[in-house]
Kinemage of the C-alpha trace (Angstrom):
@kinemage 1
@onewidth
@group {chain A} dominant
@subgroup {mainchain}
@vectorlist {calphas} color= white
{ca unk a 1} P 22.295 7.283 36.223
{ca unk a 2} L 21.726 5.036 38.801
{ca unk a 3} L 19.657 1.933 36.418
{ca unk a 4} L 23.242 2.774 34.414
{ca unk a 5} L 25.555 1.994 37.134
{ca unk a 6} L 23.803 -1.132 38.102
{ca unk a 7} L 23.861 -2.191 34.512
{ca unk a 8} L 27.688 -1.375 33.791
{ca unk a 9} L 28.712 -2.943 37.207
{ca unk a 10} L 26.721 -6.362 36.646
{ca unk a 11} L 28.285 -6.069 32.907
{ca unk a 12} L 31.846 -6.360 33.953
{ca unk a 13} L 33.785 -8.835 35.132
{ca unk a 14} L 35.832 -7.389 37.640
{ca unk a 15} L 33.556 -6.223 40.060
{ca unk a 16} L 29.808 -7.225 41.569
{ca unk a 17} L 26.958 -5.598 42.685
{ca unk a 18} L 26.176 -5.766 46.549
{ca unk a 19} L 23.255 -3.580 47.472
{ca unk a 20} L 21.353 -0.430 46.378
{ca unk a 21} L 19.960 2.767 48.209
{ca unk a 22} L 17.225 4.361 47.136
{ca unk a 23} L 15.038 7.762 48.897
{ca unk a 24} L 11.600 5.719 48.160
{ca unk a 25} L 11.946 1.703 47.928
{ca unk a 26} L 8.748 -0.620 46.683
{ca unk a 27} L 10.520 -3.897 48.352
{ca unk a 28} L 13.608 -5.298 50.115
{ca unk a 29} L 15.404 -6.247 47.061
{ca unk a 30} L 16.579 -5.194 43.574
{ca unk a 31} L 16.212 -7.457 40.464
{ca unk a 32} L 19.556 -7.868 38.525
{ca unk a 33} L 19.735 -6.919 34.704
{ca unk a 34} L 19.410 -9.864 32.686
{ca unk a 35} L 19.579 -12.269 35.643
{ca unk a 36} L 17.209 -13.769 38.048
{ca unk a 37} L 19.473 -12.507 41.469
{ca unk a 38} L 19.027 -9.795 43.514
{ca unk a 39} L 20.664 -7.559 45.821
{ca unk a 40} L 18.971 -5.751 49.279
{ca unk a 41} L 17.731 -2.652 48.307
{ca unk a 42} L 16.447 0.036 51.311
{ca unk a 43} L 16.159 3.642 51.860
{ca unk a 44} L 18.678 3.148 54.975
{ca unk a 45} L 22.084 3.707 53.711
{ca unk a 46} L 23.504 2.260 57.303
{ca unk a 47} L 22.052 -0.923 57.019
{ca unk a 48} L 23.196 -1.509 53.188
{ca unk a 49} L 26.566 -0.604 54.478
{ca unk a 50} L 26.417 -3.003 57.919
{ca unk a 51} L 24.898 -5.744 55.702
{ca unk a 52} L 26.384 -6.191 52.580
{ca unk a 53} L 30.043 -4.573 53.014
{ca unk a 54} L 30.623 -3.276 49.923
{ca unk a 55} L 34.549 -1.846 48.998
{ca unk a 56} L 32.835 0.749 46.923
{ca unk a 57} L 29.922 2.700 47.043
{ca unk a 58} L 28.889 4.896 44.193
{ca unk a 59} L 27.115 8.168 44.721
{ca unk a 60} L 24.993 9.669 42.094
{ca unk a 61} L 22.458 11.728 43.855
{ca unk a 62} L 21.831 15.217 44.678
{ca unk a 63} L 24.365 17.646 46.640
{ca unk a 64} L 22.571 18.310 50.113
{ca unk a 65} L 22.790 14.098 50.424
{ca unk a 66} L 26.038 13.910 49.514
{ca unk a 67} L 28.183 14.172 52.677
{ca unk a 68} L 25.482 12.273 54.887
{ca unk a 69} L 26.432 9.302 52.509
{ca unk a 70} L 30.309 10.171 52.560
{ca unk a 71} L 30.114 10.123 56.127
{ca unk a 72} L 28.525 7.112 56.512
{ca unk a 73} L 30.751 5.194 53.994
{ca unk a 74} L 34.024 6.893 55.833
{ca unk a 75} L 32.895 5.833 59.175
{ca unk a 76} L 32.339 1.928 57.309
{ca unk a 77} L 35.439 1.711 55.405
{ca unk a 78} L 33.970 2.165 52.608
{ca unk a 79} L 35.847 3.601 49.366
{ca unk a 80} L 33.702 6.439 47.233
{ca unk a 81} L 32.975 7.130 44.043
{ca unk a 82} L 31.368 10.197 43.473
{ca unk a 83} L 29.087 11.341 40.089
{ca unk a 84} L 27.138 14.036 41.845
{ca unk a 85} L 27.409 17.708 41.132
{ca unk a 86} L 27.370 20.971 43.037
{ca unk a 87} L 29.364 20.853 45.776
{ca unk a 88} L 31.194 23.635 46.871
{ca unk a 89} L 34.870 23.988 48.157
{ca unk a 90} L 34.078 23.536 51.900
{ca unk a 91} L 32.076 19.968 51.315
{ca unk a 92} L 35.546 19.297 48.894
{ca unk a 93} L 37.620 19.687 51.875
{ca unk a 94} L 35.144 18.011 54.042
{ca unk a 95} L 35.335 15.078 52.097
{ca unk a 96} L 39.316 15.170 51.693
{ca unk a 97} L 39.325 15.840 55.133
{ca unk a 98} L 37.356 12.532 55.695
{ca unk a 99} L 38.924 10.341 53.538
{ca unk a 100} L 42.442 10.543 55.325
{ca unk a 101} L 40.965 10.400 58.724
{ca unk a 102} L 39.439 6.922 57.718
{ca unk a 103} L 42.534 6.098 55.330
{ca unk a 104} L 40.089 5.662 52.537
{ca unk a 105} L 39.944 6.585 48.555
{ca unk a 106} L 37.230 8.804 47.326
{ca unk a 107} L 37.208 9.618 43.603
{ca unk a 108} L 35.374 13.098 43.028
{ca unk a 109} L 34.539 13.788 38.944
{ca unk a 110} L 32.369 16.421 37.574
{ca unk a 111} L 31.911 14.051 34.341
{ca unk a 112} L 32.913 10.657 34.037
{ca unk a 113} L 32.446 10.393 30.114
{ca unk a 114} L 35.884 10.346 28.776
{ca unk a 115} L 35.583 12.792 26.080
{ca unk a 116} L 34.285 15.271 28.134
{ca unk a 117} L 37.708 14.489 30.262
{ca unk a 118} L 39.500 14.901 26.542
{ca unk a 119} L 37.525 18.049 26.068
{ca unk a 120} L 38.921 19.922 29.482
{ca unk a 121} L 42.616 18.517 28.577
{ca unk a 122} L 42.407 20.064 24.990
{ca unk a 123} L 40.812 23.643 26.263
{ca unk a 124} L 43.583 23.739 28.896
{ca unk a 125} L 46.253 23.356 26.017
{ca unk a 126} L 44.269 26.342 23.771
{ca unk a 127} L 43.743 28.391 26.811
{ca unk a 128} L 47.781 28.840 26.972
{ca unk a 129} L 47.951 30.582 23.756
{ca unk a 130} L 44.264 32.830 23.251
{ca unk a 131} L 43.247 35.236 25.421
{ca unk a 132} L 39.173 35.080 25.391
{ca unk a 133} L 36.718 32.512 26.102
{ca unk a 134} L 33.705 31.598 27.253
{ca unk a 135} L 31.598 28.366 27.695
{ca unk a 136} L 27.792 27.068 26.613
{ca unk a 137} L 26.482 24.136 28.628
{ca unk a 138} L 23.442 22.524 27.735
{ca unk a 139} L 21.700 20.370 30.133
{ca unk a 140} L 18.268 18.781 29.971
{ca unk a 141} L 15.581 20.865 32.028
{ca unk a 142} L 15.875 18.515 35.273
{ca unk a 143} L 19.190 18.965 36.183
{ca unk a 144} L 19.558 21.389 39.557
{ca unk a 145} L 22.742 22.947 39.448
{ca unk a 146} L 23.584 25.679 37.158
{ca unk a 147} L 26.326 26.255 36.085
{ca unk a 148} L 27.506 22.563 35.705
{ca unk a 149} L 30.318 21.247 37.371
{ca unk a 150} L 31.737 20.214 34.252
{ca unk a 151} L 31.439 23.687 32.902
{ca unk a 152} L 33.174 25.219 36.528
{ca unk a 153} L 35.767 23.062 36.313
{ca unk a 154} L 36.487 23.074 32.365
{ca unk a 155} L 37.153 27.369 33.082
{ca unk a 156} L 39.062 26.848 36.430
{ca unk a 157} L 41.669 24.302 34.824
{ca unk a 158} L 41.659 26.777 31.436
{ca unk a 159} L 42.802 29.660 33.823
{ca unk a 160} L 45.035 27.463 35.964
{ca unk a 161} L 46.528 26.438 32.629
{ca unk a 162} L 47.460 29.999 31.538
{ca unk a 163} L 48.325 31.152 34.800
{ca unk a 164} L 46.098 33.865 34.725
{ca unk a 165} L 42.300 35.124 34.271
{ca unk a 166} L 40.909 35.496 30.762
{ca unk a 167} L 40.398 38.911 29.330
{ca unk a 168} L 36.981 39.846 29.757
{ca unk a 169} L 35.369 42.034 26.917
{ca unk a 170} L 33.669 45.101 28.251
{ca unk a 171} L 34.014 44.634 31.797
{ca unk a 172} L 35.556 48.020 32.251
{ca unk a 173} L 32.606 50.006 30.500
{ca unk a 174} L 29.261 48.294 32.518
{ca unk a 175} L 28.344 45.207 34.569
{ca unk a 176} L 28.010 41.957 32.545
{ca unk a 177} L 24.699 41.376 34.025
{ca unk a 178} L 23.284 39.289 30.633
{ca unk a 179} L 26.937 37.408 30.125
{ca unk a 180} L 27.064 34.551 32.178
{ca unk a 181} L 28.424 33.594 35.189
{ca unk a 182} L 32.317 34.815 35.189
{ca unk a 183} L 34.724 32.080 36.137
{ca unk a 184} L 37.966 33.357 36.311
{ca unk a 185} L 37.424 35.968 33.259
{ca unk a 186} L 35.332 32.883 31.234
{ca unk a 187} L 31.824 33.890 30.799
{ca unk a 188} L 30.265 30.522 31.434
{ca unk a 189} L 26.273 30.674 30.195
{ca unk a 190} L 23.674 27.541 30.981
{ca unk a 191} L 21.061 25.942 28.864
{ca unk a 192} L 18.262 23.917 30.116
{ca unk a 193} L 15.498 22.107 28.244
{ca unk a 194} L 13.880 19.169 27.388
{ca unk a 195} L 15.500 16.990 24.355
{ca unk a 196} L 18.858 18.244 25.766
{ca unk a 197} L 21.069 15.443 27.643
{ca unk a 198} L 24.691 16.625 28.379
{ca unk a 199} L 26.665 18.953 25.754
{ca unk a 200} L 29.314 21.892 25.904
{ca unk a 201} L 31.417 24.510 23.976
{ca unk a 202} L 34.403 25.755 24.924
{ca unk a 203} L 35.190 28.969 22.484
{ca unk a 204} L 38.325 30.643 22.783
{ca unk a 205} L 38.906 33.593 20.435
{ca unk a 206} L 42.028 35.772 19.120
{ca unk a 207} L 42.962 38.230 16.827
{ca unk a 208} L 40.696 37.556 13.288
{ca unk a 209} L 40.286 33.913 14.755
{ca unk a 210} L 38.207 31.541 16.813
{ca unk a 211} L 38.351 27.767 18.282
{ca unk a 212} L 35.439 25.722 18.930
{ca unk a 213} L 36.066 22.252 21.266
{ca unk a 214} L 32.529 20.977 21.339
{ca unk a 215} L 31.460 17.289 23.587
{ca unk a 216} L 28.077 16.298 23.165
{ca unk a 217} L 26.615 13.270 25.211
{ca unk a 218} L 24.245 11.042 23.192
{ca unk a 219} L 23.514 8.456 25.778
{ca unk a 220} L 24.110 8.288 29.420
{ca unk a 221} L 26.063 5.173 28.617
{ca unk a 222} L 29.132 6.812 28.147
{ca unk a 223} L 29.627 7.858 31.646
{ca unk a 224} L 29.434 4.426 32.150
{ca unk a 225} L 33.521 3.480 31.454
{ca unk a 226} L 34.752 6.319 33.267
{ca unk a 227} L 32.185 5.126 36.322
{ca unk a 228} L 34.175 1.390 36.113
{ca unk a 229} L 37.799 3.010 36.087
{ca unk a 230} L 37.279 5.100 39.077
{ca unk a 231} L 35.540 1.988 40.673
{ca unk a 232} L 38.835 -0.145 39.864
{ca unk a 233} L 41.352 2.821 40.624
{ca unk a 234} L 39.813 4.125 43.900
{ca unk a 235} L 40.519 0.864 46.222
{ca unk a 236} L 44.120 1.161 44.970
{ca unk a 237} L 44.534 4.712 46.649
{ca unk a 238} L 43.871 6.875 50.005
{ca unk a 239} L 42.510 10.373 50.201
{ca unk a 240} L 40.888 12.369 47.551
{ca unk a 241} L 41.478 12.128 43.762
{ca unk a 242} L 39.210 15.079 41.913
{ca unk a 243} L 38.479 14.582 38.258
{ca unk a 244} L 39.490 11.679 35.999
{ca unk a 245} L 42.393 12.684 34.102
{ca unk a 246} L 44.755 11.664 36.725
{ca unk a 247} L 43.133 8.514 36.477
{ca unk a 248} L 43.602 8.503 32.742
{ca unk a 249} L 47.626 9.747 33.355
{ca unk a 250} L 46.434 13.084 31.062
C-alpha cells in the first residue's frame, strides 16, 4: 500500500511527495516513480516531520503504530490520513480527541476503494427492509486483523440503518460458537489465504428470498482515488471525519 501511495501521489497534479517513513530503511532517500528525484526517507517519523513539513501525512501501517504517528503529526500540524485497520473505539476517540486539540483534520476509512464505499451505502438501504444478514470477508493470509474493518463497519452502519439489531437465527436454542463473530445480530465470518486480495458479501435474506451485494478488489490500485480525495478533502476540515462517504456526499 505504501509503493501505491507514493505512486498515486507523484501521479497527480495537485499534490507532491515530501518524505517517507519506513520501520527498516537501506539509505537516506527514496527514488521517485518514473523520475530521477528523491525524497528523505528514515525510520524517524520526527525528523521527516521537522524536515520536510508536509500538510499531510498518510498512514498505512499496522494498529499498535498508529497513534505514536497521530501524535506526532498532531503535535506538528500535520493533517492525517489514515488507511490502517483495527483500531478500537478508545484509539477513535483518542484520535478525535487529538485532532481538535491541535485544530487539525484527520480522515479515518476502513476502505478507501470507492465501491467498497458504494457497497456499505447499498447494504444500509437493504438492511431497512430484510431482517437477516450476515457478511463473508476474504482477505489474503497476511492481513492481521480479523474481522476487517470494512466488514465491522459495513454491519454497524446496516444496524444503524434499521435502527435495530438483525434477527439472529438460532440464538435462542445454543451458542453460535461456529457462526462468526456477531455484530449487532450480523454474523460476520473471515477468510484468509493466499491468492485472496480484498473481497466481501453482504447477504441479507427474507421470506422465500435472498440479496447478494458482493465488492471484490482486483488490484490495490483502486484504493488509490479514494487515498487522493481524502488527501485533498482533509486540509479543508478540522477534527475527525470516519469513512469516505461523507467525503463522497453519500
Amino acid at each position: 500500500m505504501g509503493q501505491e501511495v507514493v505512486k498515486a501521489v507523484c501521479q497527480e497534479p495537485a499534490t507532491q511527495l515530501a518524505g517517507a517513513v519506513e520501520v527498516e530503511v537501506d539509505g537516506n532517500s527514496l527514488n521517485l516513480p518514473g523520475s530521477t528525484q528523491t525524497v528523505p526517507l528514515s525510520s524517524d517519523l520526527d525528523y521527516i516531520l521537522t524536515s520536510c513539513q508536509p500538510d499531510v501525512m498518510v498512514d498505512f501501517t499496522v494498529a499498535p503504530a498508529v497513534m505514536t504517528a497521530v501524535s506526532a503529526a498532531a503535535k506538528h500540524g500535520v493533517n492525517l490520513v489514515i488507511g490502517t485497520t483495527g483500531l478500537g473505539a478508545d484509539a477513535l476517540s483518542e484520535i478525535e480527541r487529538l485532532a481538535t486539540a491541535h485544530k487539525i483534520g484527520v480522515v479515518v476509512a476502513p476502505n478507501f476503494a470507492l465501491g467498497a464505499i458504494l457497497m456499505i451505502h447499498l447494504a444500509k438501504i437493504a438492511a431497512r427492509y430484510l431482517d437477516y444478514a450476515e457478511i463473508i470477508e476474504l482477505h489474503h493470509e497476511r492481513k492481521v486483523d480479523a474481522p476487517s474493518g470494512t466488514a465491522l463497519a459495513t454491519a454497524r452502519a446496516m444496524a444503524a440503518a434499521r435502527g435495530k439489531a438483525f434477527i439472529q437465527p438460532g440464538a435462542k436454542e445454543k451458542e453460535l460458537v461456529s457462526r462468526g463473530q456477531q455484530v449487532e445480530g450480523v454474523a460476520v465470518h473471515s477468510v484468509r489465504l493466499p491468492g485472496l486480495l480484498a473481497h466481501q458479501e453482504v447477504l441479507l435474506g427474507g421470506p422465500g428470498q435472498t440479496l447478494t451485494i458482493r465488492h471484490d478488489t482486483i488490484s490495490r490500485e483502486c484504493f488509490m482515488p479514494g487515498v487522493i480525495l481524502a488527501i485533498k478533502e482533509v486540509v479543508n476540515r478540522k477534527g475527525l471525519v470516519y469513512g469516505l462517504d461523507s467525503l463522497l456526499g453519500l
